[in-house]
N, C-alpha and C positions, 0 to 999 in steps of 0.2 A: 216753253209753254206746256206742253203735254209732259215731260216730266214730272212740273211741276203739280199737274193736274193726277198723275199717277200715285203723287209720293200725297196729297191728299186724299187719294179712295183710297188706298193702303193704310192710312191713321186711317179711315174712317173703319175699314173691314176689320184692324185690329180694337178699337174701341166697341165695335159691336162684338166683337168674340168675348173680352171682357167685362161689358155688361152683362151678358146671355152666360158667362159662367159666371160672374161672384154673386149676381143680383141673389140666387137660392142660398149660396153658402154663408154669404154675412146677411141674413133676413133674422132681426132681433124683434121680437114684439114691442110695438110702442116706441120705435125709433125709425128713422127714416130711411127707407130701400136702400141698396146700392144702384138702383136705376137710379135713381131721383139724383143722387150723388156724380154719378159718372152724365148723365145728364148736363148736370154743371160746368162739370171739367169740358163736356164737348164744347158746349158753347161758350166757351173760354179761349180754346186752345183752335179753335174750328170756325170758318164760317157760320151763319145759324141755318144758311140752307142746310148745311151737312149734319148740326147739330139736330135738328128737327126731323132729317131721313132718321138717322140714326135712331131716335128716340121711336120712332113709327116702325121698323124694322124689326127691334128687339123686342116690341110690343105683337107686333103681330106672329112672330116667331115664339115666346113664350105661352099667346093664347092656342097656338095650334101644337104644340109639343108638352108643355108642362100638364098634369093633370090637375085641379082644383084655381087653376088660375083662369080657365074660362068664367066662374059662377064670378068673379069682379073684374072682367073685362072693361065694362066702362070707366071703373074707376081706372085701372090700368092704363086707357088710352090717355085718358085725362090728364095723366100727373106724367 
């Protein structure tokens, strides 16, 4: 049972590392985040409790690190 439970925070810390880096590096105007994307795959490959931390986590981690991404924080929590 707790392996089991380990080897899920482990996806889930490496899915957040991966969001929190490509989301800046593939940001295309007028095309869809790589949050929104890896978003997808969590809740695919994840529970959707874990899909849902995750999403809340890299949100809240981008508005207190990135610069320019606080002035659309709502929209960020949002999507």
């Amino acid at each position: 049972m707790t392996s089991n439970r380990v080897h899920r925070l482990s996806d889930l810390a490496i899915m957040i590392a991966l969001d929190y880096l490509l989301t800046p590096i593939f940001r295309i105007e007028g095309m869809v985040f790589m949050s929104s994307v890896m978003n997808v795959i969590a809740g695919t490959f994840m529970i959707p409790l874990y899909a849902v931390a995750m999403a809340f986590i890299v949100v809240i981690m981008q508005i207190l690190t990135q610069p320019g991404v606080a002035s659309v924080a709502p929209l960020a929590i949002i999507g």
